[in-house]
C-alpha positions, -999 to +999 in steps of 0.1 A: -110-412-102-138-412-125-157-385-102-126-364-102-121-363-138-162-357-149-162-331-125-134-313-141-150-321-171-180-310-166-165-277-150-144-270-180-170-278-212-195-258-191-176-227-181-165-226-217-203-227-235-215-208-214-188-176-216-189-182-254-223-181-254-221-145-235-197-134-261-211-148-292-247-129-274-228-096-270-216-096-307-247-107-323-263-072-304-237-050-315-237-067-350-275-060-354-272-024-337-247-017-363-266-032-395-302-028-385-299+003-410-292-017-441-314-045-435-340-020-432-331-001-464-327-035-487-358-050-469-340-078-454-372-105-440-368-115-406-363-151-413-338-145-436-320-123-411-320-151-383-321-183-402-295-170-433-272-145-416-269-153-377-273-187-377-247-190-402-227-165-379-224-182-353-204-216-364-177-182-375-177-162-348-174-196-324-144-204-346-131-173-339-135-173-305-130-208-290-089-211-285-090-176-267-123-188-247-108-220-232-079-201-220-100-177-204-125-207-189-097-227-179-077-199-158-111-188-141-127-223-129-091-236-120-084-204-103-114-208-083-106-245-071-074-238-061-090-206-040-113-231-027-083-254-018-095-284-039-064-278-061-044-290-026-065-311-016-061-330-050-026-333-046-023-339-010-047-370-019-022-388-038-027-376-069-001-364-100-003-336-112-002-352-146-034-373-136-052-342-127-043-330-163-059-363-176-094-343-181-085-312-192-065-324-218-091-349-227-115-324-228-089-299-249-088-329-274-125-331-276-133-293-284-098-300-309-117-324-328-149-303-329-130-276-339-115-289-367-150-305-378-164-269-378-138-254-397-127-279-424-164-288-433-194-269-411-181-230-420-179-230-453-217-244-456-230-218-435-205-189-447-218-194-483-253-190-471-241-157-455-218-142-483-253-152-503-280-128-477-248-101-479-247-100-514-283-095-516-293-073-487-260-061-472-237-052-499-204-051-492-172-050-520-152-077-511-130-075-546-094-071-544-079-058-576-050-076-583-032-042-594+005-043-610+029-066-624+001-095-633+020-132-644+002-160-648+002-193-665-026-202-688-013-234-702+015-257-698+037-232-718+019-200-728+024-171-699+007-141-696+016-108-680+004-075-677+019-043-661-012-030-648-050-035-647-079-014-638-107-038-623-136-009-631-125+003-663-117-036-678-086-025-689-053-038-690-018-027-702+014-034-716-001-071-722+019-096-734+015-134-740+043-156-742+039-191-759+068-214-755+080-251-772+111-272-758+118-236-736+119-218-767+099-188-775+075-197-807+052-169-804+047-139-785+019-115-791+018-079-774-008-048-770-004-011-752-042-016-738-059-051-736-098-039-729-130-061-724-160-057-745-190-067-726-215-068-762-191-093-774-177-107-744-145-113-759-109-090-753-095-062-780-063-057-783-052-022-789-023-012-805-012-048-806+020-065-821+025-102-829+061-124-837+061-160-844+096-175-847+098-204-868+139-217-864+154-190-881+125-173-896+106-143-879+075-129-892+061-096-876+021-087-874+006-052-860-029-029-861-043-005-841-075-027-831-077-069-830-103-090-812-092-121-796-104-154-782-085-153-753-102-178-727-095-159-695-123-134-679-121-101-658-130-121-629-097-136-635-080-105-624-096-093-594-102-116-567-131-123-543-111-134-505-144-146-492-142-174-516-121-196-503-140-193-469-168-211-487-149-244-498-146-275-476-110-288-470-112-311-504-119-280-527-097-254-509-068-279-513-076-285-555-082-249-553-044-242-541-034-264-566-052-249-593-038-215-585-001-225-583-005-237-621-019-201-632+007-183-608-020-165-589-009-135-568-033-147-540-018-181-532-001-174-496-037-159-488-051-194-497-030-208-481-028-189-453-067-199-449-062-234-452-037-238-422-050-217-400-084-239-399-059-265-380-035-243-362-058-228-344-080-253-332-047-268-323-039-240-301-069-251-278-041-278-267-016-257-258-035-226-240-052-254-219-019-267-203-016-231-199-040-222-182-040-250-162-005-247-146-011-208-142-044-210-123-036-242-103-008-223-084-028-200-055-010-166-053-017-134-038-046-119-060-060-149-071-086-150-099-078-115-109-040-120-109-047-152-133-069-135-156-043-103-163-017-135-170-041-150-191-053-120-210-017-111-214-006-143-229-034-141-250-027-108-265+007-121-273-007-153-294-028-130-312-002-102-323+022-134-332-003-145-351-010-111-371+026-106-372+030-141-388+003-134-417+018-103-426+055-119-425+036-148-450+019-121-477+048-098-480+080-121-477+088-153-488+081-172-451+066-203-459+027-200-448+028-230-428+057-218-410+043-182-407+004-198-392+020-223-365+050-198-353+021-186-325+021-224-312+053-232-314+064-200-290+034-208-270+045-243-265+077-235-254+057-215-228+037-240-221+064-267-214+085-241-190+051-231-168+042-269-164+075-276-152+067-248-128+034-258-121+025-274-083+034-313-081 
């Protein structure tokens, strides 16, 4: 048994590297076809082009790749060993079906593991070290302004809001700051326009009005012009995506954290990030018993036949996945929900097509 299951081992980690290695080839020549322009304009050096960008490239793109990769390498070397009649031959030896699985799925677990490795801890090494060479040779605006209808919480009871900010013009408006004791409003403090001055780096408030509230007594405050010391930035109101891609899973978790407390707009997109570094190394699991029981069978059409069920299935993972992000960011689905509803169809699939599978 030990020959069998190394020689489906060694069929299935080396179909794998090697057509991810073709594809990770092909995208790298495209890539540089496409950008060999602005290297050239921002006098990029060849070392830092292959040692800071591609380098660090790869670990993403084989990230990216991998779950859709195994499907694809499973389904064609299994395909081919059942047209070779080893697939029978197997079985007719003695030999479960469920033993045959024994490698594959041990080998599924291994590239799991690895997987996980690269994505929790490996990635965000190499991606800051290529958000780093973009910045500096390949610029590319990666800000998101975070536009209307701003709320967030700067301490444990003062809130902040404002109706609309402009990330180029440092301007917000209708600003308002809340500060709160025992859930009662003690002081509230409000401006038309709320503009940064970069000479003083602190915020003016124009047009601005204050109220404190002291039991029963009020007292009212207003000018035309006030400068604060409000501890909050710019930064803090456009934000940069590619961030999180740079934190390990420690920080990106903190990080989550962190933003809950200041009611950041961009929280399902953090969170989004963070589970989709397990779910879909995860999915390597599933598409593998996939694969397997699809290829194993020998039908009219063979290879080809299993590669347009394969592709197939994979399209479908990859628009239930888009469609689940989308659901996440625009509706209240919980993100983990929203990142794993691709596996959790797909192992549904899974368990019908094993139970299909030859015995």
């Amino acid at each position: 048994m030990k020959k069998l299951d190394l020689y489906i081992i060694k069929k299935f980690l080396g179909t794998f590297f090697f057509i991810i290695g073709i594809f990770i080839l092909i995208t790298i020549v495209f890539d540089v076809s496409e950008k060999i322009d602005d290297f050239l304009d921002h006098n990029a050096p060849l070392k830092a082009i292959v040692f800071d960008y591609y380098c660090t490239f790869i670990p993403w793109l084989y990230s990216t790749l991998n779950a859709l990769i195994v499907f694809l390498a499973v389904i064609f070397f299994t395909s081919k060993m059942a047209s070779n009649n080893e697939i029978m031959a197997i079985l007719s030896s003695g030999i479960s079906f469920n033993r045959m699985l024994f490698p594959y799925m041990l080998s599924a677990v291994f590239l799991f593991v690895v997987s996980i490795f690269i994505n929790h801890f490996i990635i965000p090494i190499t991606n800051q070290r290529k958000l780093d060479f973009e910045s500096k040779y390949y610029h590319e605006s990666n800000h998101i302004d975070l536009g209307s209808n701003i709320h967030r919480k700067l301490k444990p009871d003062v809130f902040l809001y404002i109706s609309n900010y402009g990330n180029f013009s440092k301007t917000g408006y209708n600003f308002s700051i809340d500060q709160m004791k025992n859930g009662q409003l003690v002081r509230q403090f409000k401006a038309e326009r709320l503009v940064w001055d970069t000479l003083t780096g602190k915020w003016s408030a124009k047009s601005w009005r204050e109220r404190t509230l002291d039991g029963l007594k009020e007292t009212f405050k207003s000018g035309e012009s006030k400068d604060t010391a409000l501890s909050f930035r710019p930064e803090d109101f456009s934000e940069k995506p590619n961030l999180i891609s740079t934190m390990n899973y420690f920080e990106i978790t903190q990080f989550i954290d962190e933003e809950k407390q200041k009611g950041s707009a961009f929280v399902k997109r953090y969170e989004l990030e963070l589970h989709k570094r397990t779910a879909i190394p995860f999915s390597i699991i599933i598409l593998t018993l996939i694969g397997v029981s699809i290829a194993s069978r020998k039908i009219k059409g063979g290879l080809g036949m299993h590669l347009v069920y394969g592709i197939s299935l994979g399209l479908v993972y990859v628009f239930l996945s888009r469609v689940g992000e989308v659901f996440a960011t625009n509706t209240n689905l919980p993100s983990a929900f929203a990142v794993w509803l691709p596996n959790i169809f797909f192992s549904v699939v899974a368990y019908f097509i094993y139970k299909f599978a030859p015995k």
